[in-house]
N, CA, C and O atoms as a Tripos MOL2 file, in Angstrom:
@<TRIPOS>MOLECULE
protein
  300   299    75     0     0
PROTEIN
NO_CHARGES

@<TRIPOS>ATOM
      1 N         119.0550  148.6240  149.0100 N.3       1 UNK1
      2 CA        118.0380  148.3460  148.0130 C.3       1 UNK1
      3 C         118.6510  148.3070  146.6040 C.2       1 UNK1
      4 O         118.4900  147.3390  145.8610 O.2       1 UNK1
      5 N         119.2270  149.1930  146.3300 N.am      2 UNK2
      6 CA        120.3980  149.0780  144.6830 C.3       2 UNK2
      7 C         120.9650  148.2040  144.8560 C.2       2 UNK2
      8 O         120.5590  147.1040  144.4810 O.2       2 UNK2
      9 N         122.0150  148.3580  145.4330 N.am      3 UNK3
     10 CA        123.1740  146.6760  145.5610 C.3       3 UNK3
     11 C         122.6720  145.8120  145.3170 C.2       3 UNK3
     12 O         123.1300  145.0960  144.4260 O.2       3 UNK3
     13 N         121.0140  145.3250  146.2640 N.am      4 UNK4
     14 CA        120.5970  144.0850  146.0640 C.3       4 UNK4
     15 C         119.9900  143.9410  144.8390 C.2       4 UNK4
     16 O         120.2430  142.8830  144.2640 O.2       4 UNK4
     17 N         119.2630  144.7110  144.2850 N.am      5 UNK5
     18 CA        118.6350  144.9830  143.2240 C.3       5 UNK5
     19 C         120.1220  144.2160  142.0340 C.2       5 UNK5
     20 O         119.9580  143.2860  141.2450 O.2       5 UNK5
     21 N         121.2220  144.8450  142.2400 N.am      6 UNK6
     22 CA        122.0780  144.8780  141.3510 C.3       6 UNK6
     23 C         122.4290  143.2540  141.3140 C.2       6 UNK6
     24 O         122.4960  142.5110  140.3340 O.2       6 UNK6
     25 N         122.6590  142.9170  142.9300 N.am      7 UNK7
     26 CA        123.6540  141.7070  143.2500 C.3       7 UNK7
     27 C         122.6600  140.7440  142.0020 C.2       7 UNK7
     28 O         123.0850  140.0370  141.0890 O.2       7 UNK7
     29 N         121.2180  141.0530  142.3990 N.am      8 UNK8
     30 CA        120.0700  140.1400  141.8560 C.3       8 UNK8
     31 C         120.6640  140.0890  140.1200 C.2       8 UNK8
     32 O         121.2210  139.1310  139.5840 O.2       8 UNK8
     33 N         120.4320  141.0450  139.6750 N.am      9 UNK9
     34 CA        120.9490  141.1950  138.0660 C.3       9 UNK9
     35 C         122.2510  140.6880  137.9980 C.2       9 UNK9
     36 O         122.0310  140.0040  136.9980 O.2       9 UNK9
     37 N         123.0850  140.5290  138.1720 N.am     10 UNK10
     38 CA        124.8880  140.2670  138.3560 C.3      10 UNK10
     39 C         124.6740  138.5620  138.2080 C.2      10 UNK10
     40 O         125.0720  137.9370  137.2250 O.2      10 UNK10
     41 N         124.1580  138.1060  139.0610 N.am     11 UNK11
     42 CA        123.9850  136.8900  139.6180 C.3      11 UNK11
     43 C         123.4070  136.3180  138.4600 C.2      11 UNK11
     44 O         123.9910  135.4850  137.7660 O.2      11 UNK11
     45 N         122.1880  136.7830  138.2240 N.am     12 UNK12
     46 CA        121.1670  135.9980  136.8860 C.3      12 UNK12
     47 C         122.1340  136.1040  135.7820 C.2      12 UNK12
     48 O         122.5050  135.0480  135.2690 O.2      12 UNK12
     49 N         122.7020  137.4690  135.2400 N.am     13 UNK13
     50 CA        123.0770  137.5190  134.3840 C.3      13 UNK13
     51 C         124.5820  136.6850  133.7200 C.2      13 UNK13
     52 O         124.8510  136.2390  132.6040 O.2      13 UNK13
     53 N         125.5290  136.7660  135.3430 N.am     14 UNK14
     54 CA        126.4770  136.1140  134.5400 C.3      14 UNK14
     55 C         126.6230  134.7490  135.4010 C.2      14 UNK14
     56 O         127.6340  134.0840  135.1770 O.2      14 UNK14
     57 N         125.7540  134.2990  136.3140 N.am     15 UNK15
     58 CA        125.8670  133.2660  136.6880 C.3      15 UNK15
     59 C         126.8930  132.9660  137.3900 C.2      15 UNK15
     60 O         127.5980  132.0400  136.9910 O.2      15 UNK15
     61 N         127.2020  133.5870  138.4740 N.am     16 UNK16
     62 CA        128.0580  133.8770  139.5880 C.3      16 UNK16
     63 C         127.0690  133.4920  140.5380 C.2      16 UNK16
     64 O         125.8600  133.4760  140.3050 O.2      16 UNK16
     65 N         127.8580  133.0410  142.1030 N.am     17 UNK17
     66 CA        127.2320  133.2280  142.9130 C.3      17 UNK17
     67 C         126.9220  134.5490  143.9460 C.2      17 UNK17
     68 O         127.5530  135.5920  143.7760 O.2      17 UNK17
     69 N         126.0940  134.4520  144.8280 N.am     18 UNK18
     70 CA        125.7800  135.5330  145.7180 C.3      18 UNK18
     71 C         126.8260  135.8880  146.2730 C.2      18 UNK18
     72 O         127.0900  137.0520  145.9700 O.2      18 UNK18
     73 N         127.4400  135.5070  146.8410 N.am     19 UNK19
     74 CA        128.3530  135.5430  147.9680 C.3      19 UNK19
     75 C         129.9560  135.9490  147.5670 C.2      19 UNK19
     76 O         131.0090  136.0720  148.1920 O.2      19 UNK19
     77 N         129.5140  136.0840  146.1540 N.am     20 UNK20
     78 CA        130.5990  136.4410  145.4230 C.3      20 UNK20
     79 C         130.3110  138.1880  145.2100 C.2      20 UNK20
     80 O         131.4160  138.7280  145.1500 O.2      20 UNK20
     81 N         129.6140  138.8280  145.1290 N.am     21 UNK21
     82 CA        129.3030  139.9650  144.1150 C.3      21 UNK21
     83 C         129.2930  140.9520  145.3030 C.2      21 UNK21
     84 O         128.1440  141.2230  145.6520 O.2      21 UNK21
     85 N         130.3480  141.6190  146.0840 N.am     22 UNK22
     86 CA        130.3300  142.9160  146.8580 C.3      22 UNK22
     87 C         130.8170  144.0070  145.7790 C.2      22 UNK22
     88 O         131.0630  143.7920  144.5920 O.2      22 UNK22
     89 N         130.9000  145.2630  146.4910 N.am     23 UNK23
     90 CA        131.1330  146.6000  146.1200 C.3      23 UNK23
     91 C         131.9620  146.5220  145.3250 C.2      23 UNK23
     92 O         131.7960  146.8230  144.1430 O.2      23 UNK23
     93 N         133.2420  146.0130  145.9250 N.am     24 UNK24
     94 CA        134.1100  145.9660  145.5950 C.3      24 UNK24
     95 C         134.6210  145.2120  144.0630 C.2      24 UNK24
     96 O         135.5580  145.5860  143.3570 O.2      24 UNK24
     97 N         133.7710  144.1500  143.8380 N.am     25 UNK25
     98 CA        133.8490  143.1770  143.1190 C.3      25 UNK25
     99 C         133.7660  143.5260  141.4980 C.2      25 UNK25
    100 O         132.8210  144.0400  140.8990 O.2      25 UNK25
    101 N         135.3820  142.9720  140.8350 N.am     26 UNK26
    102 CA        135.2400  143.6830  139.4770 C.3      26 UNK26
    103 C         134.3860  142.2640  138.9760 C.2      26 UNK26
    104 O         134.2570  141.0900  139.3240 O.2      26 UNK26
    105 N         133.7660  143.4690  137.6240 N.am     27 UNK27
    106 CA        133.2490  143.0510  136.5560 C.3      27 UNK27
    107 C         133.7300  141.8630  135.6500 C.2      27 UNK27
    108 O         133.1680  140.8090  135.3550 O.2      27 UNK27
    109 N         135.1160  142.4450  135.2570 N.am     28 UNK28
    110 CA        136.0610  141.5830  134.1800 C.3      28 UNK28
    111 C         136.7530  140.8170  135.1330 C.2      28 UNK28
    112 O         136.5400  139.6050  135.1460 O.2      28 UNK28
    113 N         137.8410  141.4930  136.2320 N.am     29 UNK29
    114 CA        138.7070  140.4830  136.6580 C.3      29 UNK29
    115 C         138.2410  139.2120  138.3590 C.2      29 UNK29
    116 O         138.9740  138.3360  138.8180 O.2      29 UNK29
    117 N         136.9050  139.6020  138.8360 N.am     30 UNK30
    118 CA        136.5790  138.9560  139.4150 C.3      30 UNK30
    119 C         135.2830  138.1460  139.2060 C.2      30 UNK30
    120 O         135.0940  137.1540  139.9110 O.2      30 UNK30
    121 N         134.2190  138.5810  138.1080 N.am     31 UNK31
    122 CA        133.6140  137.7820  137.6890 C.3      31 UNK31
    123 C         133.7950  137.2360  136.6410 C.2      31 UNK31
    124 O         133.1090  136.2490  136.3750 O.2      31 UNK31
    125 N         134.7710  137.7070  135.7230 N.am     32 UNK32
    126 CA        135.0290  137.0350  134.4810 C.3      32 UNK32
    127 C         134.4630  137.7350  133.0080 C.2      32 UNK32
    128 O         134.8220  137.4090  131.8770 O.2      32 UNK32
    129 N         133.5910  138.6660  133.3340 N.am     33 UNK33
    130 CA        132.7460  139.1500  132.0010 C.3      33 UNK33
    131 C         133.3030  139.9790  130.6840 C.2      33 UNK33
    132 O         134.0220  140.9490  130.4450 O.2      33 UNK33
    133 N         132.8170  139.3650  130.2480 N.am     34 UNK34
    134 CA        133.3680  140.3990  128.6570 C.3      34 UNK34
    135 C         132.6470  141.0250  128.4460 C.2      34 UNK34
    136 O         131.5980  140.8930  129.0760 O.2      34 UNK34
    137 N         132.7580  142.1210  127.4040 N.am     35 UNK35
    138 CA        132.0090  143.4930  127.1510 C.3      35 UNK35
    139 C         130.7700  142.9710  127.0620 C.2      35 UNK35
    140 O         129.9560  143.3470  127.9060 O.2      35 UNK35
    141 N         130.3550  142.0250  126.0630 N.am     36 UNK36
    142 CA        129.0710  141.5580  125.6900 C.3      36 UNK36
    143 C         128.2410  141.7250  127.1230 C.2      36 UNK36
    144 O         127.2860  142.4540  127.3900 O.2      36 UNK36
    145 N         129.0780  140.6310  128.0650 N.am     37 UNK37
    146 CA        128.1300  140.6090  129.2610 C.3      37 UNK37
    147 C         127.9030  141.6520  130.0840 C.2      37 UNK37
    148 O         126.9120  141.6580  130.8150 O.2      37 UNK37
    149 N         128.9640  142.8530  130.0620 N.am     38 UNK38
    150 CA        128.9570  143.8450  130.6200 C.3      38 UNK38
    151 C         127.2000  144.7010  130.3000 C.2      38 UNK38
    152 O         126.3360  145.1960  131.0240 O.2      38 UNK38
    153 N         127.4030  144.4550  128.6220 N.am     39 UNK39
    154 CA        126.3420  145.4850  128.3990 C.3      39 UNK39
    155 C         125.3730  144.7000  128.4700 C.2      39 UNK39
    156 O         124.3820  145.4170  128.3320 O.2      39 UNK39
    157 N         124.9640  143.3700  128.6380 N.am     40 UNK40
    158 CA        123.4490  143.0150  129.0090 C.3      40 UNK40
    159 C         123.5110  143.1930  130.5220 C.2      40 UNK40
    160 O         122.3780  143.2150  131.0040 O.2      40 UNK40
    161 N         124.5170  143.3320  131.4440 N.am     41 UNK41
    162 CA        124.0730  143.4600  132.6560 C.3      41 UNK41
    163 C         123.4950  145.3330  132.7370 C.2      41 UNK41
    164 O         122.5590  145.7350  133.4270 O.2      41 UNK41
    165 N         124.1830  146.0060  132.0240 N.am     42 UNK42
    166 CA        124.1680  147.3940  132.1020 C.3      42 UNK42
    167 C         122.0850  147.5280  131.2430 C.2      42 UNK42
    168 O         121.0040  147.8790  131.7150 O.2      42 UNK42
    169 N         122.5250  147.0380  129.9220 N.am     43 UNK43
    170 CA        120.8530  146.8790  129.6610 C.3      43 UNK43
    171 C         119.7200  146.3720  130.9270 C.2      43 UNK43
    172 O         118.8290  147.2150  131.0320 O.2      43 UNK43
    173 N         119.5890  145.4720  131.6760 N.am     44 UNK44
    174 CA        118.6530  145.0050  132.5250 C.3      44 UNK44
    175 C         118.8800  146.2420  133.8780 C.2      44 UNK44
    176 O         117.9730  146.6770  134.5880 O.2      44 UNK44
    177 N         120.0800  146.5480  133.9410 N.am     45 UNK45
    178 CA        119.9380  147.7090  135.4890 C.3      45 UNK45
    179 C         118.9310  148.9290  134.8750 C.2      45 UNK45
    180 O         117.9300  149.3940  135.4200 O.2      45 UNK45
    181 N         119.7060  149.4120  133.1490 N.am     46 UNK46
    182 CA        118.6860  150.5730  132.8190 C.3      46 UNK46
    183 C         117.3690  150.2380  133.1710 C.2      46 UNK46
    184 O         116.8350  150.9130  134.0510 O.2      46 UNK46
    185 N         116.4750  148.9190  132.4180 N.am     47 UNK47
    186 CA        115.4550  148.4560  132.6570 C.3      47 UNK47
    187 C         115.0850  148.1280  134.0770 C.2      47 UNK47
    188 O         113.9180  147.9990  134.4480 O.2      47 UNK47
    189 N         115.9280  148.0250  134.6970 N.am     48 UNK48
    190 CA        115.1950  147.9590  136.2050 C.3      48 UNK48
    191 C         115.2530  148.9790  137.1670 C.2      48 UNK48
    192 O         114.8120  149.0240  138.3150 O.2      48 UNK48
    193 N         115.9070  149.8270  136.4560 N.am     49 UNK49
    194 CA        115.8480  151.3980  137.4580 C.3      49 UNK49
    195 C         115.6690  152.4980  136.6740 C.2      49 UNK49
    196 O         116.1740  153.5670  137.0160 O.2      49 UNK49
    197 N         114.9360  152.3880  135.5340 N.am     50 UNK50
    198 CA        114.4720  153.2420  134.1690 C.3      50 UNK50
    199 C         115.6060  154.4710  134.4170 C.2      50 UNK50
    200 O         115.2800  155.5530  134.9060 O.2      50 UNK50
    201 N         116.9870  154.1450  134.0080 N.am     51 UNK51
    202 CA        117.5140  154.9110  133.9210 C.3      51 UNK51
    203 C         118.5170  154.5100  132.6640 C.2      51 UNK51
    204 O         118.3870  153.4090  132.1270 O.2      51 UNK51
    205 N         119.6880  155.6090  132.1450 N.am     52 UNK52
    206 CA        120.0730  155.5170  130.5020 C.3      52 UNK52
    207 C         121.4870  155.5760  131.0610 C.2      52 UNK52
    208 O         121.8050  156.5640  131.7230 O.2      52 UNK52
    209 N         122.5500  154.3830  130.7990 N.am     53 UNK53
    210 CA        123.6800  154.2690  131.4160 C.3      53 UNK53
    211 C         124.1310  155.2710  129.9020 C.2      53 UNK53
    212 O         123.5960  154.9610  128.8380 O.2      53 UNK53
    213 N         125.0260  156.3240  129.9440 N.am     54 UNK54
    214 CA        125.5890  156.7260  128.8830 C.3      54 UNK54
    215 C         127.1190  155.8000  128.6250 C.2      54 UNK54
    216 O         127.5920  155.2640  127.6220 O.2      54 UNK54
    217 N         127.5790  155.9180  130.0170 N.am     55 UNK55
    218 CA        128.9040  155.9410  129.4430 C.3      55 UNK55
    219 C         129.5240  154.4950  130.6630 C.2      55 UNK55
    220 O         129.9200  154.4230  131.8260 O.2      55 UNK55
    221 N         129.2660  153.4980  129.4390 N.am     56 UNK56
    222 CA        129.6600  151.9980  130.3620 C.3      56 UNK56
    223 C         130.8900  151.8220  130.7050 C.2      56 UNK56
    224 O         131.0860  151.2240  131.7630 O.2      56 UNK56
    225 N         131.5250  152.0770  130.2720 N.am     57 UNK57
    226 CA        133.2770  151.8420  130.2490 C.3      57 UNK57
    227 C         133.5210  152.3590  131.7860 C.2      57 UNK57
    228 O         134.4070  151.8360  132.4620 O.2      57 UNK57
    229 N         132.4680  153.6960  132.4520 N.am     58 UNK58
    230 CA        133.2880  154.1820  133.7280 C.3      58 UNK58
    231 C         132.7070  153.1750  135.0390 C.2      58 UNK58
    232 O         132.9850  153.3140  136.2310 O.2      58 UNK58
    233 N         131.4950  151.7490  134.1890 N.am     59 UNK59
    234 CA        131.2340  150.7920  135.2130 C.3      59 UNK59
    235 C         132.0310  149.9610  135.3400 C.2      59 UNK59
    236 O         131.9540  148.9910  134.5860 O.2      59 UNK59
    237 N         133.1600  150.0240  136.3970 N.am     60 UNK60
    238 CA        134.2290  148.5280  136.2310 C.3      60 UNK60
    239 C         134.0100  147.4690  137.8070 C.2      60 UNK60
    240 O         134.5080  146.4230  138.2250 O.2      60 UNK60
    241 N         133.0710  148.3760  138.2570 N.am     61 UNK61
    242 CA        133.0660  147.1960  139.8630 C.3      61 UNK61
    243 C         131.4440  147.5460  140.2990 C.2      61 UNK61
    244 O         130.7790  148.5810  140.2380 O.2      61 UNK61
    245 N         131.1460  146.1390  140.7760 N.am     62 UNK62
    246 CA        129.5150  146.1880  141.3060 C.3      62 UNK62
    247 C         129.4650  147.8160  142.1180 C.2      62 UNK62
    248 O         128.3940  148.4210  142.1500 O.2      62 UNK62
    249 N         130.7750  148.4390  142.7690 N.am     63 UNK63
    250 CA        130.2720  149.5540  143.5090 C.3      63 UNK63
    251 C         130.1250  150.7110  142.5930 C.2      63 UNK63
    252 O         129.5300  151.7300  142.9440 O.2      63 UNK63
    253 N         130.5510  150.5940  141.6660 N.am     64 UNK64
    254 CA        130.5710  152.0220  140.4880 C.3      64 UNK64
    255 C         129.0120  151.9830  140.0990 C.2      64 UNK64
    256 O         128.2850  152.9680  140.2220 O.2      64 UNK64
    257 N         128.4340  150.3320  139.4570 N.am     65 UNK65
    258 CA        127.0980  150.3560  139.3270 C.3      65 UNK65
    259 C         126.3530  151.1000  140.1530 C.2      65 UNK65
    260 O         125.6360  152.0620  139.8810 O.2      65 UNK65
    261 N         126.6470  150.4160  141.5280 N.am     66 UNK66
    262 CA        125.5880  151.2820  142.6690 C.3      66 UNK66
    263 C         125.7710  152.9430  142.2480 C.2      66 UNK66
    264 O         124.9480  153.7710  141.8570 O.2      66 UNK66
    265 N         126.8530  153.0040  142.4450 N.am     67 UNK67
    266 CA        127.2660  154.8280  142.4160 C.3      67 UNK67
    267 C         126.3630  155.4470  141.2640 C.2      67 UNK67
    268 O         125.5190  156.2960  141.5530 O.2      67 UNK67
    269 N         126.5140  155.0930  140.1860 N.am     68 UNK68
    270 CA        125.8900  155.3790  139.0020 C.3      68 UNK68
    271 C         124.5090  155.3910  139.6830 C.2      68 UNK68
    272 O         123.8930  156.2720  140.2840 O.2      68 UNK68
    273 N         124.2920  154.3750  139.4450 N.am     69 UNK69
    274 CA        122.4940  153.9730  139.8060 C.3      69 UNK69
    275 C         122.0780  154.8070  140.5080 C.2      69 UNK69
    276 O         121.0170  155.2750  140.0930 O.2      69 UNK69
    277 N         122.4610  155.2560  141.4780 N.am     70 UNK70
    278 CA        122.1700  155.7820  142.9340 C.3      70 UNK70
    279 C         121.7650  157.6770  142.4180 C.2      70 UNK70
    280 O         120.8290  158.4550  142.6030 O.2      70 UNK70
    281 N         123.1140  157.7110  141.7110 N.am     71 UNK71
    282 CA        123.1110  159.2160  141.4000 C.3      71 UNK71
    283 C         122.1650  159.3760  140.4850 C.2      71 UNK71
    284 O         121.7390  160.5260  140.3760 O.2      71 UNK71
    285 N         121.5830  158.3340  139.6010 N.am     72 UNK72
    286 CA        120.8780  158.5090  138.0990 C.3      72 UNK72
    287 C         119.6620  158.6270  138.6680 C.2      72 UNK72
    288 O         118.8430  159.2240  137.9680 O.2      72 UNK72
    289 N         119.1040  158.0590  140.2310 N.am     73 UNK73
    290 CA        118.0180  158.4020  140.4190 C.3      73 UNK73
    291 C         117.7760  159.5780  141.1490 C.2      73 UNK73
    292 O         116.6920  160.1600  141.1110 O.2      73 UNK73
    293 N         118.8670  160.0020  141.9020 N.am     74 UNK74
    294 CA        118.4400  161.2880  142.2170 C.3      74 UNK74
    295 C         118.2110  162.2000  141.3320 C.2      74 UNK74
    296 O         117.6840  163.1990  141.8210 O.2      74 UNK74
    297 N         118.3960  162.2430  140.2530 N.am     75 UNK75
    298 CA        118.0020  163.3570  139.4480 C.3      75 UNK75
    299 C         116.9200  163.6480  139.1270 C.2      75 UNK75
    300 O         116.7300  164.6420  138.4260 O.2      75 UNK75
@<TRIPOS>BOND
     1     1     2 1
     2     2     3 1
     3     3     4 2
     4     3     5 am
     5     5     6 1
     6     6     7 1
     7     7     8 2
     8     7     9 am
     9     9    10 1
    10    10    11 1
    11    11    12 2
    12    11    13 am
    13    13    14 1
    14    14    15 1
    15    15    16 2
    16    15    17 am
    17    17    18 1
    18    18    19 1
    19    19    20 2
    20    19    21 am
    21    21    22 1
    22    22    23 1
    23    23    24 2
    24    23    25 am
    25    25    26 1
    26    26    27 1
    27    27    28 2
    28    27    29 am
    29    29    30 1
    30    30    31 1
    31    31    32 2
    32    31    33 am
    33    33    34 1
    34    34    35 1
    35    35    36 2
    36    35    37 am
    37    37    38 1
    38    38    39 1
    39    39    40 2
    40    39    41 am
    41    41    42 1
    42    42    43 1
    43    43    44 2
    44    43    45 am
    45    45    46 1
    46    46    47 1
    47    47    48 2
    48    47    49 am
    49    49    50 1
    50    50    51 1
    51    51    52 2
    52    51    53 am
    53    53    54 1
    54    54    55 1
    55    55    56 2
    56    55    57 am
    57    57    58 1
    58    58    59 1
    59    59    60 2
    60    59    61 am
    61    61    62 1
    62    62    63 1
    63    63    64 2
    64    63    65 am
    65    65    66 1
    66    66    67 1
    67    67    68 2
    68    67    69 am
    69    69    70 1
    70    70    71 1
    71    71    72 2
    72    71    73 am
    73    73    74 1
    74    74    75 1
    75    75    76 2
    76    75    77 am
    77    77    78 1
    78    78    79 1
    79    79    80 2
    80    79    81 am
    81    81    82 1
    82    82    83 1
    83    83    84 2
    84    83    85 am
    85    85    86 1
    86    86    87 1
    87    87    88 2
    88    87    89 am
    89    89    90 1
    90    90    91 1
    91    91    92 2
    92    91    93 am
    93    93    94 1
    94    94    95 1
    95    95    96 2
    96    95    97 am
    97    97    98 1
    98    98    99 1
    99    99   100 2
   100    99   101 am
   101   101   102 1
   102   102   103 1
   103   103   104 2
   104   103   105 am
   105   105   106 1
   106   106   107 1
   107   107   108 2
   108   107   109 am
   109   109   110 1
   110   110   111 1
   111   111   112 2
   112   111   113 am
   113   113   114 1
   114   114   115 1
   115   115   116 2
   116   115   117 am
   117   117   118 1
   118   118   119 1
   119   119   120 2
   120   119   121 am
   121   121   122 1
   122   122   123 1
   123   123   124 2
   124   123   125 am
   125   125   126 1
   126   126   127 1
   127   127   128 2
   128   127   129 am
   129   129   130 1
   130   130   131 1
   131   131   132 2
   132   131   133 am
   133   133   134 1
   134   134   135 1
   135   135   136 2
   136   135   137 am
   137   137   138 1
   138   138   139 1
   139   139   140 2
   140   139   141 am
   141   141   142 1
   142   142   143 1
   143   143   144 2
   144   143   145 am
   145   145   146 1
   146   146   147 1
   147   147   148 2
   148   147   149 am
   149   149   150 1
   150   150   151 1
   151   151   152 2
   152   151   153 am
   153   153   154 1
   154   154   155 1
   155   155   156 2
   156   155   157 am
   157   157   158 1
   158   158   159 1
   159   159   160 2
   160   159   161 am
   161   161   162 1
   162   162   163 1
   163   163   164 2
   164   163   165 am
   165   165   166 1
   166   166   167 1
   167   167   168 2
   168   167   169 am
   169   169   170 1
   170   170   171 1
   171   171   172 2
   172   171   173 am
   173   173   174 1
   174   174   175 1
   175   175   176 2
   176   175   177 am
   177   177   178 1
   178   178   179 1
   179   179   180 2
   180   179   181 am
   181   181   182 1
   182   182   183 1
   183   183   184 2
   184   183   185 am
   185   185   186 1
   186   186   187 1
   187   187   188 2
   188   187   189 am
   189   189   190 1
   190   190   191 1
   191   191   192 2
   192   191   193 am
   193   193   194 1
   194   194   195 1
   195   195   196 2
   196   195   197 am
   197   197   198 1
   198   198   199 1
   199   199   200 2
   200   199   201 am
   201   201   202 1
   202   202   203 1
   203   203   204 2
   204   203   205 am
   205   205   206 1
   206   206   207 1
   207   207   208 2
   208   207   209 am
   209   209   210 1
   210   210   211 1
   211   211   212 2
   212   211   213 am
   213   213   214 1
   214   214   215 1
   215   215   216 2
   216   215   217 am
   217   217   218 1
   218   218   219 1
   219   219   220 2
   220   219   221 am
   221   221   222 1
   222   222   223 1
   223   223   224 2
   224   223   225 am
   225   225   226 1
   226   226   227 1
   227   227   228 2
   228   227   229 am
   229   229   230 1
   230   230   231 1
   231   231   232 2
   232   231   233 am
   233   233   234 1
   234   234   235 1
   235   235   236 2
   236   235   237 am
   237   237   238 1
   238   238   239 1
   239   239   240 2
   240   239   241 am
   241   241   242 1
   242   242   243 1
   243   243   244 2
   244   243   245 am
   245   245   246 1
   246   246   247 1
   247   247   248 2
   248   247   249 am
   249   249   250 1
   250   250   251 1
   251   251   252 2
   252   251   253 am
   253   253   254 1
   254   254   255 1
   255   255   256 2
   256   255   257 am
   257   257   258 1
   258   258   259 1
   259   259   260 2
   260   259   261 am
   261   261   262 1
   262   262   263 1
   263   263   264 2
   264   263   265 am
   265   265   266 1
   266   266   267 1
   267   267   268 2
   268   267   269 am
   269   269   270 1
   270   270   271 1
   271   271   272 2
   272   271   273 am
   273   273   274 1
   274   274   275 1
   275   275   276 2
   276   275   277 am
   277   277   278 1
   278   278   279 1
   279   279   280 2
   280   279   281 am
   281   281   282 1
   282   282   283 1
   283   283   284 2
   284   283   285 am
   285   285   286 1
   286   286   287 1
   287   287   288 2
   288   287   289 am
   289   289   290 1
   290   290   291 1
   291   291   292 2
   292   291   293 am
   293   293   294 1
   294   294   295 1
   295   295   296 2
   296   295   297 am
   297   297   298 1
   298   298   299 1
   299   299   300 2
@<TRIPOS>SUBSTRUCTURE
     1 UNK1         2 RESIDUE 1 A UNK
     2 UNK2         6 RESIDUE 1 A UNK
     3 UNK3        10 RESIDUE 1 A UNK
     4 UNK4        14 RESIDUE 1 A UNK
     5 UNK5        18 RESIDUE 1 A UNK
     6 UNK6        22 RESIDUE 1 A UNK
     7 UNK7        26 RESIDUE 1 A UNK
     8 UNK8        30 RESIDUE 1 A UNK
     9 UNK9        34 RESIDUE 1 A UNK
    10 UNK10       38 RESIDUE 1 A UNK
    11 UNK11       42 RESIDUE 1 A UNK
    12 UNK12       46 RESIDUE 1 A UNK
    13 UNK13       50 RESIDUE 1 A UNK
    14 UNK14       54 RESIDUE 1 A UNK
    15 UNK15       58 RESIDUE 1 A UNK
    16 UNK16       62 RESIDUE 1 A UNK
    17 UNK17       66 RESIDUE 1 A UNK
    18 UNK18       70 RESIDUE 1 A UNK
    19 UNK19       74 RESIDUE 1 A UNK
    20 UNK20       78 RESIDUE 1 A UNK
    21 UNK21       82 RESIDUE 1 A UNK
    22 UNK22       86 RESIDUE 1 A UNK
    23 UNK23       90 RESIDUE 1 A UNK
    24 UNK24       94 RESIDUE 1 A UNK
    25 UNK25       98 RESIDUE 1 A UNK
    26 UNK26      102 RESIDUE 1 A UNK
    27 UNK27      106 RESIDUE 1 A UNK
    28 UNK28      110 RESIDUE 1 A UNK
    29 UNK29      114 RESIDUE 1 A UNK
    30 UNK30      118 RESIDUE 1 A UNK
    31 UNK31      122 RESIDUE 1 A UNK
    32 UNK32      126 RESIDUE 1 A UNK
    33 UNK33      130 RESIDUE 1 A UNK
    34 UNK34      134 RESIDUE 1 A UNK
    35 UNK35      138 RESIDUE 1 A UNK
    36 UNK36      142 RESIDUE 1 A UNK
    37 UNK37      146 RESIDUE 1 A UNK
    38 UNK38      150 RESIDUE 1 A UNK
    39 UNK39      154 RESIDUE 1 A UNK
    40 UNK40      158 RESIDUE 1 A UNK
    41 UNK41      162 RESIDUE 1 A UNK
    42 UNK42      166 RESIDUE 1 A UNK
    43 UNK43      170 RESIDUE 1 A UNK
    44 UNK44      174 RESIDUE 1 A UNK
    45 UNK45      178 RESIDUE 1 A UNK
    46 UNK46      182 RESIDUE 1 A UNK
    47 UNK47      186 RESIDUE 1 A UNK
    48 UNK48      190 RESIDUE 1 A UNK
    49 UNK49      194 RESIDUE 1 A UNK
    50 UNK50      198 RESIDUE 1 A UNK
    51 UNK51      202 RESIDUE 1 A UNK
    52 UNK52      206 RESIDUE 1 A UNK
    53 UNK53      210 RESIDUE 1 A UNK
    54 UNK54      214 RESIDUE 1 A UNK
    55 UNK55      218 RESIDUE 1 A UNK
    56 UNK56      222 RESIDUE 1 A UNK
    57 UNK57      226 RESIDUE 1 A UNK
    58 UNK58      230 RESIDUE 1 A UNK
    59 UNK59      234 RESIDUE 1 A UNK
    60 UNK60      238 RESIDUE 1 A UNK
    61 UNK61      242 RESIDUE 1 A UNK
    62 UNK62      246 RESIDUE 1 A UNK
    63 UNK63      250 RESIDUE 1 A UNK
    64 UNK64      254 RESIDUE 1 A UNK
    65 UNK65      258 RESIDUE 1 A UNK
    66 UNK66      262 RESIDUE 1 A UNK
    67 UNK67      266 RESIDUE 1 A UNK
    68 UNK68      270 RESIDUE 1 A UNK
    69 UNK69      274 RESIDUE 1 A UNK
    70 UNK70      278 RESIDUE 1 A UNK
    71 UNK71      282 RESIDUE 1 A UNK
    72 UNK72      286 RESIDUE 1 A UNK
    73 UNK73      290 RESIDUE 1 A UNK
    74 UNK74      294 RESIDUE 1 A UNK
    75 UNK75      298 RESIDUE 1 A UNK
């Protein structure tokens, strides 16, 4: 449910395809994004999982997002 949630945001945001965006998949060196895009993808996850990314720099791969995400809602 996160991942997809995420893949969904990843996809819109930097205009990648689906089939591109696993766990594994960096930010900068496999989709291409620069900080800018980093932080509107990081803005729309806060907004879609009402949670407050503090510290973006430790998001470098779609799986760190999940990790984050995942843990920000258990709290």
């Amino acid at each position: 449910m996160v991942f997809e949630k995420i893949k969904e945001i990843v996809v819109e945001q930097l205009g990648v395809n689906e089939e591109d965006v696993k766990l594994e998949t960096s930010f900068i060196e496999d989709l291409g994004a620069d900080s800018l895009d980093l932080f509107q993808v990081v803005m729309d996850l806060e907004d879609a999982f009402d949670v407050k990314v503090e510290n973006v720099e430790t998001i470098k791969t779609v799986g760190d997002a999940v990790k984050y995400i995942e843990s920000a809602i258990e709290k």
